[in-house]
C-alpha positions in Angstrom: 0.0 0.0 0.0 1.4 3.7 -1.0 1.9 5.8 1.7 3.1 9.7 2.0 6.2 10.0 4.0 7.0 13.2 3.0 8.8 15.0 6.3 6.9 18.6 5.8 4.1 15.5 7.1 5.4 15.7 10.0 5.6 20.1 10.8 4.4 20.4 14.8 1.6 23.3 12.6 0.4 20.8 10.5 -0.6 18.0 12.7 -1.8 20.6 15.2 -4.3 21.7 12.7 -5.7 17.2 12.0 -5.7 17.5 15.9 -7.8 20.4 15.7 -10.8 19.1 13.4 -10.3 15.7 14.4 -11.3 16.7 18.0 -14.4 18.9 16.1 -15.1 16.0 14.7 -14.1 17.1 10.8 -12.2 15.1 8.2 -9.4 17.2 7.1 -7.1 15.6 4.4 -4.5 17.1 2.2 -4.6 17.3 -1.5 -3.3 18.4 -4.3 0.2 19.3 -5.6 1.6 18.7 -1.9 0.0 15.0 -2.0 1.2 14.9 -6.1 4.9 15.8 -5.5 5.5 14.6 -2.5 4.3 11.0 -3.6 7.1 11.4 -6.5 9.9 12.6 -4.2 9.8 16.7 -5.0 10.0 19.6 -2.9 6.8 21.2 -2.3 6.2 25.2 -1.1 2.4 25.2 -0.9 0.5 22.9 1.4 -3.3 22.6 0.5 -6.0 20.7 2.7 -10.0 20.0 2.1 -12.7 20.0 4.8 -15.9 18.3 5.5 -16.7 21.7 7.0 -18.7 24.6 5.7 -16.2 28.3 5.8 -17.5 29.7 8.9 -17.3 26.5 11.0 -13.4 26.4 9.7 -12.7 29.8 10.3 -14.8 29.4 13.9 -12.5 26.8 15.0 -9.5 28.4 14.2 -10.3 32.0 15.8 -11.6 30.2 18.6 -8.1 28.1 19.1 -5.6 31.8 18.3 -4.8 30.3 15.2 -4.6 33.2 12.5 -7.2 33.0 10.2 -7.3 34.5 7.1 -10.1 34.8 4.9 -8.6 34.4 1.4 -11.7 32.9 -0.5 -14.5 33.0 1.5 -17.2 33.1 -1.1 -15.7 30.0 -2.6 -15.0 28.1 0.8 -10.9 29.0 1.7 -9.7 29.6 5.0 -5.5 30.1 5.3 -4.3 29.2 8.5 -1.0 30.3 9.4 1.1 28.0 12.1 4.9 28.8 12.8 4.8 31.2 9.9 3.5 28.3 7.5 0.4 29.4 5.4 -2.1 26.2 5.3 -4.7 26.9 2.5 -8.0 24.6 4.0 -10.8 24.5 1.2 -14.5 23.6 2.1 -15.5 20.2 -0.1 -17.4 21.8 -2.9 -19.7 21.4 -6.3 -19.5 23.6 -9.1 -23.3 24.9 -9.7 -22.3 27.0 -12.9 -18.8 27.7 -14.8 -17.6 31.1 -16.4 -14.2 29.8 -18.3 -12.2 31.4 -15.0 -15.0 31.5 -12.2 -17.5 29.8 -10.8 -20.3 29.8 -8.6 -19.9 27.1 -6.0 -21.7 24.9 -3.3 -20.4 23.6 -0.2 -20.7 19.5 0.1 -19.7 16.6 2.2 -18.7 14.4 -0.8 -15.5 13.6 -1.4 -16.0 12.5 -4.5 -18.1 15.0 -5.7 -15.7 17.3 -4.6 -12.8 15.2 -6.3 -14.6 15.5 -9.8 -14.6 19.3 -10.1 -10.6 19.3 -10.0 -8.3 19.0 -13.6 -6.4 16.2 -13.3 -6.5 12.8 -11.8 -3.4 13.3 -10.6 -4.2 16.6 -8.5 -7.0 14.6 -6.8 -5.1 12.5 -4.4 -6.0 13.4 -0.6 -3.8 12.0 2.5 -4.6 12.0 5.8 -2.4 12.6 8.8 -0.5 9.4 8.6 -0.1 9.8 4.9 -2.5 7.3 4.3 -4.1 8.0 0.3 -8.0 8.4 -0.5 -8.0 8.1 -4.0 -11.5 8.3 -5.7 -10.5 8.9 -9.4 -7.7 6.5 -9.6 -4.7 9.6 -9.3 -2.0 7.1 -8.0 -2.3 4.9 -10.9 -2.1 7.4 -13.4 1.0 9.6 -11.3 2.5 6.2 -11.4 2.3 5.7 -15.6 3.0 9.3 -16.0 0.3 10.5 -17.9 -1.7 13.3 -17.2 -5.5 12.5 -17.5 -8.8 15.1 -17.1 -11.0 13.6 -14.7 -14.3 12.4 -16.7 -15.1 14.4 -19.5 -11.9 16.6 -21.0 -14.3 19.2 -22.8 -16.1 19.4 -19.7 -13.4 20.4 -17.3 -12.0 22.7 -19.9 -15.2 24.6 -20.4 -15.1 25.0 -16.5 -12.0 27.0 -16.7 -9.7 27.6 -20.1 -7.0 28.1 -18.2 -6.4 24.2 -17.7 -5.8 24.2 -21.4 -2.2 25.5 -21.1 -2.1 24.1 -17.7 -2.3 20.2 -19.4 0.3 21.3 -21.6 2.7 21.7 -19.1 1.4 19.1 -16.5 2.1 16.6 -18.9 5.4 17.8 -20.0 6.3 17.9 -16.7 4.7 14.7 -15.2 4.2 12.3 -18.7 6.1 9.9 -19.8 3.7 8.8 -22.2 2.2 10.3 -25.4 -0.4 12.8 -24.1 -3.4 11.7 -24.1 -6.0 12.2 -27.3 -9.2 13.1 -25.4 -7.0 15.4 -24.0 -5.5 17.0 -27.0 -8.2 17.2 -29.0 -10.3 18.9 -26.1 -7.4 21.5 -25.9 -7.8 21.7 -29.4 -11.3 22.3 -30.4 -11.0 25.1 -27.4 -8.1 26.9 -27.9 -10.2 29.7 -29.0 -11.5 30.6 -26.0 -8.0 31.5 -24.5 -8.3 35.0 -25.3 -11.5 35.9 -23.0 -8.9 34.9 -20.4 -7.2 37.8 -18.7 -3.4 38.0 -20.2 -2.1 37.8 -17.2 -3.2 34.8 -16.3 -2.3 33.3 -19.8 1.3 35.1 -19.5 1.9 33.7 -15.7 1.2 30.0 -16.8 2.9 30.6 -20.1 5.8 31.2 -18.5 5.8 28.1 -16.3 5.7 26.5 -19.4 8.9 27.9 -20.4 10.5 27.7 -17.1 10.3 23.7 -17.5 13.6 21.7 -17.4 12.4 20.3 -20.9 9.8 22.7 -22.5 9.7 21.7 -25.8 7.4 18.4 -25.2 4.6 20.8 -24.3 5.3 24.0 -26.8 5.5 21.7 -30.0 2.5 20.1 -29.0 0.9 23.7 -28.6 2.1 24.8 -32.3 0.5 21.6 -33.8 -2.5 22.2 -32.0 -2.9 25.4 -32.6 -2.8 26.7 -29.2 0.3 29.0 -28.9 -1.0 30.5 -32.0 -3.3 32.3 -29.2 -0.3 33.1 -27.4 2.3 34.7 -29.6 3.6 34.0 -33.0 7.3 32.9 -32.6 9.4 33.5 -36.4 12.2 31.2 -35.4 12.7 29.0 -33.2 16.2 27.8 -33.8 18.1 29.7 -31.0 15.4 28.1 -28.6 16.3 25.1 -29.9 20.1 25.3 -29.2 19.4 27.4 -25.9 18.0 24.2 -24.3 20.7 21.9 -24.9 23.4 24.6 -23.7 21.8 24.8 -20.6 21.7 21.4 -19.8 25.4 21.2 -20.8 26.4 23.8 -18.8 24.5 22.7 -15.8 22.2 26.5 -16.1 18.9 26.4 -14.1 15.7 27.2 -16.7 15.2 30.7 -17.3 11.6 31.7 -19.0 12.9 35.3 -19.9 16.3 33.7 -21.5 14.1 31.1 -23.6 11.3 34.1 -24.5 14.2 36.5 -25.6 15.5 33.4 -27.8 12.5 32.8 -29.9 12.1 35.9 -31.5 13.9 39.6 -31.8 10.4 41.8 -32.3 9.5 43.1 -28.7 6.4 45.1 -29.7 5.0 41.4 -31.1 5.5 39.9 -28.0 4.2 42.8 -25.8 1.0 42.5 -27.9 0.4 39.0 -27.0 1.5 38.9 -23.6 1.0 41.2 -20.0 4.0 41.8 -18.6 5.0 44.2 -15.5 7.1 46.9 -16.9 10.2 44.9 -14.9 9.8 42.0 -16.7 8.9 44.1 -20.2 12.5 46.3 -19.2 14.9 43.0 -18.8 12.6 41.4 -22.1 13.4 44.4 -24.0 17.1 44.5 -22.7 17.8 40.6 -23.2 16.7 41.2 -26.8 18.7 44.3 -27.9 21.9 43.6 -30.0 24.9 44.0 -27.5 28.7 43.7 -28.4 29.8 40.1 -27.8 30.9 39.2 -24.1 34.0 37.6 -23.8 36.6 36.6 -21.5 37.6 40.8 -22.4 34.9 42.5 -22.2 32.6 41.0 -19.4 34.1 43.5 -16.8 33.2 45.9 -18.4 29.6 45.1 -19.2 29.5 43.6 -15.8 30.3 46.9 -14.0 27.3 48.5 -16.5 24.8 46.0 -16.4 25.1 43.9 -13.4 26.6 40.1 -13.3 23.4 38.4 -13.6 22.7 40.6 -17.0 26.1 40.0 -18.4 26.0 36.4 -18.0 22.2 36.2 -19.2 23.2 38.2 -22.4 26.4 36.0 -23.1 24.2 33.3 -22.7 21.7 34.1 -25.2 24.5 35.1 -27.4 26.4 31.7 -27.3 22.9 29.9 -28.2 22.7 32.2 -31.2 26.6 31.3 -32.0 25.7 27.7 -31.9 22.4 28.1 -34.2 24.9 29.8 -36.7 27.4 26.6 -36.6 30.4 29.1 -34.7 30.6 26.8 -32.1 29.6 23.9 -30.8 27.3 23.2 -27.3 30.0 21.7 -26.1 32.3 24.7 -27.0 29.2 27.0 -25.8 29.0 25.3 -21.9 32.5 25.2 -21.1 32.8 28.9 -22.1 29.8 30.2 -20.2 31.0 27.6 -17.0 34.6 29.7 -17.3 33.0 33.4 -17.6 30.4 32.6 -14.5 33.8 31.4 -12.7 35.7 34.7 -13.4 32.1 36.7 -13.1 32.0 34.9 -9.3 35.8 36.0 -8.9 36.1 39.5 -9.8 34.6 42.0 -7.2 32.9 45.1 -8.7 35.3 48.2 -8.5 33.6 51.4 -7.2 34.0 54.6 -9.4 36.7 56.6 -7.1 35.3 59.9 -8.0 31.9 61.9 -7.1 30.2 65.0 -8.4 32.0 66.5 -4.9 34.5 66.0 -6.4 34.2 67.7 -8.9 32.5 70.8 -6.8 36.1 70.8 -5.3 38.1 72.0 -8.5 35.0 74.7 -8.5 33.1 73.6 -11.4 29.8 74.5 -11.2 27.0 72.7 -11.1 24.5 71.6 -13.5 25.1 69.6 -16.8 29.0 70.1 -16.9 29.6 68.2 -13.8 27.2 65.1 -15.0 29.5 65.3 -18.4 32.9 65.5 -17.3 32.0 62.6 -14.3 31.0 60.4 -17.2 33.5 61.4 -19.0 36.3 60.6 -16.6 34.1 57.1 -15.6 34.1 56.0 -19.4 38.2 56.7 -19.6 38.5 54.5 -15.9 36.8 51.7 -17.3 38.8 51.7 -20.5 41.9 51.5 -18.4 40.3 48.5 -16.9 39.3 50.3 -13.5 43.1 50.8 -12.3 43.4 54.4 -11.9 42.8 55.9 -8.4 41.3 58.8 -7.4 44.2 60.6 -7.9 44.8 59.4 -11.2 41.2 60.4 -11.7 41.4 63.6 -10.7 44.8 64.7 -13.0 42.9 63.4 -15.9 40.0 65.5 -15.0 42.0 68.3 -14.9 42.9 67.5 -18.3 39.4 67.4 -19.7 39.3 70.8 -17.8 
């Protein structure tokens, strides 16, 4: 018999809170991703529990023991609880009464399994009890233990309920399937793929990226372009530096960055703005990752390193050693042992500090206003040239010679 064993089981908060609506006399299981990953081994951040209880009783209990209660999703039945500075997000067993693509209108139930047929996948419906021992109504552990990534009952169904879980089987299954996907499920993602513009873009952008920020994307984005689906998305040209960017990072032992791979596929930053909502951070490094920079080499990278930032250097060397590799320069081989040697002298070389200041400058009695800004770039830009050597002294006397 399979039984969780996962230690987060085991937090003093957690079993506090069984205690708790044990002693009420509640069933309170786990479920979800913390039941899913922790039954194959993976670290899990978010621990998610269901409730025979309706909201008020939940949030009752808690208040009435000092346990901070937070009411996150009232309307549709969530309480989070927060032990030891451990969120616990407990959900009220529920039916949804009508669907709206994103939202729904809910009722409270004391069905299990009712409650286990609203949810996406078979494998996201496996509940555990304190012990870790597994209720599984829709066969989850059977599936989690093929690999394959199944809609519970009717794929079109579950879809229409939220349109979301279109991209969302994408990337379950590229990052739980072993098998071929499955057809009903495909097909279903499909014939809706339509509707994935009512969806807010942020939404669509947040899961997109998930998608990209999988060790091996590709499974799920070239089944999206032969279904049709990241056609709704964006439009990438090319994708032959993502191509080579995936095998270079594996090479060189990088951890998946979605901005790195969305920077690959295609040079046009209006086109991808248009298709996706990003926060004006993530649009600035987007529209900086995609500008044409000078090469960085084993030179240079101090330079753009003091300018931009290690993370940024080695992010744009990165992309640019995929694009090297797409044009037949070098190999991926070649590519990952020169991007492992410029992260080690990146790690080695601490950041100089400009030695002068626009006091400085006030000093020699220039006065202020545009002048100053000029001549302290002016006098930065020759510093850097001379690969950050000069002191202030030295900075000064050629100041004096701009002067």
């Amino acid at each position: 018999m399979t039984i969780l064993t996962s230690p987060w089981l085991k937090l003093p908060g957690l079993q506090r809170l069984f205690d708790l609506f044990e002693a009420g006399g509640a069933t309170l299981r786990l479920v979800g991703g913390s039941v899913r990953d922790g039954l194959l081994n993976l670290p899990t951040s978010d621990i998610d529990l269901a409730v025979d209880r309706p909201p008020q009783w939940v949030l009752d209990l808690l208040t009435k023991n000092q346990i901070k209660a937070i009411p996150t999703g009232f309307d549709h039945g969530t309480i989070t609880a927060v032990l030891d500075k451990q969120p616990y997000q407990i959900t009220t067993l529920r039916i949804d009464v009508k669907t709206f693509g994103r939202k729904a209108h809910v009722a409270f139930t004391e069905d299990w399994v009712q409650d286990a047929q609203r949810r996406d996948f078979t494998i996201n419906a496996i509940y555990a009890d304190k012990r870790g021992h597994l209720f599984d109504p829709v066969e989850g552990l059977e599936d989690l233990k093929a690999h394959r990534v199944r809609f519970i009952g009717d794929a079109s169904l579950r879809i229409k309920e939220d349109y979301l879980r279109i991209l969302r089987f994408f990337r379950f299954s590229a990052r739980f399937g072993h098998e071929p996907y499955s057809p009903e499920g495909l097909k279903a993602c499909e014939g809706y793929a339509s509707h994935l513009p009512h969806l807010a873009r942020e939404r669509v952008t947040d899961e997109f990226l998930k998608i990209l920020e999988l060790p091996s994307p590709l499974y799920a984005l070239e089944a999206m372009k032969e279904t049709g689906v990241l056609a709704y998305i964006f439009h990438p040209k090319t994708w032959q530096d993502f191509y080579e960017l995936i095998p270079l990072e594996q090479e060189a032992s990088l951890a998946p960055n979605a901005f790195l791979r969305l920077a690959s596929f295609h040079p046009l930053f209006d086109e991808l703005k248009s298709h996706l909502r990003l926060s004006k951070e993530q649009a600035s490094k987007l529209a900086f990752l995609i500008q044409k920079h000078d090469p960085v080499s084993e030179k240079s990278y101090k330079h753009f390193a003091y300018l931009w930032g290690k993370d940024v250097t080695f992010h744009t060397a990165t992309l640019q050693t995929a694009q090297r590799i797409s044009s037949k320069e070098m190999t991926v081989k070649d590519g990952a042992e020169f991007l492992k040697h410029l992260q080690t002298l990146l790690m080695a070389w601490p950041i100089p500090v400009f030695p002068l200041k626009g006091r400085d400058l006030l000093k020699s009695n220039l006065r202020e206003g545009k002048r100053i800004g000029a001549l302290l770039k002016a006098v930065e830009n020759w510093w850097i040239d001379q690969d950050f050597k000069p002191d202030k002294k030295a900075c000064l006397e050629y100041l004096r010679e701009l002067e």
